[in-house]
ChimeraX commands (.cxc) that place a marker at each C-alpha (Angstrom):
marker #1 position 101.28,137.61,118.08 radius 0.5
marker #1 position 99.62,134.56,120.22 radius 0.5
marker #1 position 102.66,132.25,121.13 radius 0.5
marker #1 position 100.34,129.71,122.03 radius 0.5
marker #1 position 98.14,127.26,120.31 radius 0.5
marker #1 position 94.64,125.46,121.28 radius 0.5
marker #1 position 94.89,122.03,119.91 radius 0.5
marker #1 position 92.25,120.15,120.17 radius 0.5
marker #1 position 92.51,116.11,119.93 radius 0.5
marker #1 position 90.07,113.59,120.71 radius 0.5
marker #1 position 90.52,110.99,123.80 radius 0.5
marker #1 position 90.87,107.89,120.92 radius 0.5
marker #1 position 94.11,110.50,119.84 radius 0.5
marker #1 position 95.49,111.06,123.15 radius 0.5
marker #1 position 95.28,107.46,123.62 radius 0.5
marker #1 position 97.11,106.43,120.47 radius 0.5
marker #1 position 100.00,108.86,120.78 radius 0.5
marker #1 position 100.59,107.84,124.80 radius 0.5
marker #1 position 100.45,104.47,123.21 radius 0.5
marker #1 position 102.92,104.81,120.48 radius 0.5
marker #1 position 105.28,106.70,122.87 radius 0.5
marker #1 position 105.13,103.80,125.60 radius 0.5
marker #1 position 106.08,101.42,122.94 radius 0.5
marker #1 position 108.84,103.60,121.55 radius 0.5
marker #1 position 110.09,104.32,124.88 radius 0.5
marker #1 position 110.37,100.64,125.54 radius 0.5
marker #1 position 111.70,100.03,122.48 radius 0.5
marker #1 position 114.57,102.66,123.00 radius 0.5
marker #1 position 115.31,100.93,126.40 radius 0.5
marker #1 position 115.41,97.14,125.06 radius 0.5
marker #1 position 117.82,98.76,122.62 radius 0.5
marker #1 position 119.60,100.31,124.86 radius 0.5
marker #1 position 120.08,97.47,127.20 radius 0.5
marker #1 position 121.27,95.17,124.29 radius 0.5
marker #1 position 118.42,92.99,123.92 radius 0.5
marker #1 position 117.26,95.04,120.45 radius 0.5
marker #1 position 119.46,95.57,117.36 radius 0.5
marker #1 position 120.04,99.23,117.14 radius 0.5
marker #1 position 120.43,98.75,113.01 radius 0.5
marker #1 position 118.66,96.90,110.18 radius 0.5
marker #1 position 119.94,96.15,106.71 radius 0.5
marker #1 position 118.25,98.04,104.31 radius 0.5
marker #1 position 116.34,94.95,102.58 radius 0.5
marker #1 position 114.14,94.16,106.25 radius 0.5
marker #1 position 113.36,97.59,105.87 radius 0.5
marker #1 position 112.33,97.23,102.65 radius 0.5
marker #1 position 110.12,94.08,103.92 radius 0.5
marker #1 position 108.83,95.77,106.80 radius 0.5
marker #1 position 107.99,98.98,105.41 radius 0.5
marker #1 position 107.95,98.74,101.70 radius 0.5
marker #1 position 110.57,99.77,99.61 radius 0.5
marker #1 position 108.70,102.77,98.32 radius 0.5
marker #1 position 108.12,104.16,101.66 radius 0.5
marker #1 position 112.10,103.50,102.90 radius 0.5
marker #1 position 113.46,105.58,99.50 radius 0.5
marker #1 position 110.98,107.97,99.84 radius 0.5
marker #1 position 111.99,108.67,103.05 radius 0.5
marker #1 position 115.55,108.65,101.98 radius 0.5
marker #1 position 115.04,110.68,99.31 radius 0.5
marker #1 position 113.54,113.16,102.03 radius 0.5
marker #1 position 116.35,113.29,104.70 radius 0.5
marker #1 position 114.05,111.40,107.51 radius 0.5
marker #1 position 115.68,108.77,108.14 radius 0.5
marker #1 position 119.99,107.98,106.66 radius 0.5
marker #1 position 120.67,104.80,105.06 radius 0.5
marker #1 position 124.75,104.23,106.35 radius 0.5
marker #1 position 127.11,101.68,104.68 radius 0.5
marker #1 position 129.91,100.83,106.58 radius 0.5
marker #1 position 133.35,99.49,104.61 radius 0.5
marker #1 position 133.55,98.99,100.80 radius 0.5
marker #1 position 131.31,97.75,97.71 radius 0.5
marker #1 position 130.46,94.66,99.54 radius 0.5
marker #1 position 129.18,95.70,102.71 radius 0.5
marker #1 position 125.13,96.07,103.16 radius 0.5
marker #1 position 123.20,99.33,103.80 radius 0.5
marker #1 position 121.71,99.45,107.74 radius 0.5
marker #1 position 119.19,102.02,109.05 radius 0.5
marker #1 position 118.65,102.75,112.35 radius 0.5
marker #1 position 116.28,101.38,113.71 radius 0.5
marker #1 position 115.05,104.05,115.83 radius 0.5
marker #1 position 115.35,106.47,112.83 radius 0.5
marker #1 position 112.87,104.40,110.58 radius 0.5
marker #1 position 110.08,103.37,113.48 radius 0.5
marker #1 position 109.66,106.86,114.94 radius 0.5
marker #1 position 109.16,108.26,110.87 radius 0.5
marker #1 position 106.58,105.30,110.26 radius 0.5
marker #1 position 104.69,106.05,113.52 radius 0.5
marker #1 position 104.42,109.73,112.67 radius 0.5
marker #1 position 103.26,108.86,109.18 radius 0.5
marker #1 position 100.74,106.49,110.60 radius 0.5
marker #1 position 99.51,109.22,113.31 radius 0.5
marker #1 position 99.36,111.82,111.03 radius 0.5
marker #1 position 96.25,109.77,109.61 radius 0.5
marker #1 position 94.39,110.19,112.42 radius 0.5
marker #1 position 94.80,113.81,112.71 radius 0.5
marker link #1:1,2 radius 0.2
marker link #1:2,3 radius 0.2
marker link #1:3,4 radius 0.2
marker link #1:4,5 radius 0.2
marker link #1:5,6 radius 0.2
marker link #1:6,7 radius 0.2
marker link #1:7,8 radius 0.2
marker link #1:8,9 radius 0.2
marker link #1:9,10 radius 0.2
marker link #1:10,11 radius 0.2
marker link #1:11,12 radius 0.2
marker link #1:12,13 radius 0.2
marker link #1:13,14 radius 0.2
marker link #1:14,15 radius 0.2
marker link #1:15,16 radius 0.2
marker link #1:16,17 radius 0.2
marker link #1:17,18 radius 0.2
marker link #1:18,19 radius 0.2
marker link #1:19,20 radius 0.2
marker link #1:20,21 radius 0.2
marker link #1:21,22 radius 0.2
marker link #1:22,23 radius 0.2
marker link #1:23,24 radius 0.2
marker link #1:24,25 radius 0.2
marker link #1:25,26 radius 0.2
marker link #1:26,27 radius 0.2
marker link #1:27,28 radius 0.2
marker link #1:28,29 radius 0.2
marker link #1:29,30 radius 0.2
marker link #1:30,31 radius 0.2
marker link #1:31,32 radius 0.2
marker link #1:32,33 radius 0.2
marker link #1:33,34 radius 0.2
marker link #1:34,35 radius 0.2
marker link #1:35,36 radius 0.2
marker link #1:36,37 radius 0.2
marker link #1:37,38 radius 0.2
marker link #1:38,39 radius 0.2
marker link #1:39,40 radius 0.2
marker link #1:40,41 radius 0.2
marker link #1:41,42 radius 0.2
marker link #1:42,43 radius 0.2
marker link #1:43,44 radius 0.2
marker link #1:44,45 radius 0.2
marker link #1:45,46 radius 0.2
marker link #1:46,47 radius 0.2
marker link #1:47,48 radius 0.2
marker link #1:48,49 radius 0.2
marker link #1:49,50 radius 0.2
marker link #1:50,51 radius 0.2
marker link #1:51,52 radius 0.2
marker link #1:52,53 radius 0.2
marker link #1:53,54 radius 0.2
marker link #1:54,55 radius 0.2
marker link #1:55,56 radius 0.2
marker link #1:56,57 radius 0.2
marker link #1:57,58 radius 0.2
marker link #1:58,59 radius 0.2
marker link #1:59,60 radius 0.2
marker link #1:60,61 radius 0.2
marker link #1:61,62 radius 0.2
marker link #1:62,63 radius 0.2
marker link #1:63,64 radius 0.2
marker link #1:64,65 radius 0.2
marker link #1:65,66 radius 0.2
marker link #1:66,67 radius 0.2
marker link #1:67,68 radius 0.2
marker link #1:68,69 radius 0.2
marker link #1:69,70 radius 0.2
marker link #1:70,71 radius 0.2
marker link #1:71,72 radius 0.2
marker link #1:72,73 radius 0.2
marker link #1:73,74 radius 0.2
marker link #1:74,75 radius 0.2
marker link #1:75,76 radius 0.2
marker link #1:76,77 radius 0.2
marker link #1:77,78 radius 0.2
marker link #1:78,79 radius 0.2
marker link #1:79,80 radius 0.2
marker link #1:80,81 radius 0.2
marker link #1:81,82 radius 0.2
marker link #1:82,83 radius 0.2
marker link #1:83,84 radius 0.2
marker link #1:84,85 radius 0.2
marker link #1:85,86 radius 0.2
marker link #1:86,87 radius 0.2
marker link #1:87,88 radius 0.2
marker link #1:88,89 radius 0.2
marker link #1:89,90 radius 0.2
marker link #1:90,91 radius 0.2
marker link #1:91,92 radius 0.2
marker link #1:92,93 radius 0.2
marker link #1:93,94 radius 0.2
marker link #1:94,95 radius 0.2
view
């Protein structure tokens, strides 16, 4: 059994996924720095991603929708979570 893989990927793919991971990697650092929520309620997801998309993803265990205190408190996602699951959906289109 071969325990390792060719893959080939075009430069325009190598480019993209060095770009999202820049971008992520900044992002991570604003957010850990304090200048970047960590969290969003669930309804900017819904805005920013579609609301299909978020409970589909849900539904799938990718990313955890968390509700801190009782019946009144808002759903948050983190934000980390919910970015790094759209960006692999998006790059999985190029592939």
């Amino acid at each position: 059994m071969d325990l390792f893989m060719e893959i080939q990927i075009t430069v325009y793919i190598l480019e993209k996924l060095l770009e999202e991971a820049a971008e992520m990697g900044g992002r991570i650092a604003l957010s850990r720095i304090g200048k970047l929520r960590p969290y969003m309620k669930k309804a900017e997801a819904y805005r920013l991603y579609g609301r299909r998309n978020v409970e589909n993803w849900i539904a799938q265990g990718l990313i955890t929708a968390r509700k801190d205190g009782g019946h009144s408190a808002s759903w948050r996602i983190e934000w980390l979570e919910i970015e790094s699951v759209f960006k692999a959906k998006n790059l999985i289109r190029y592939l």
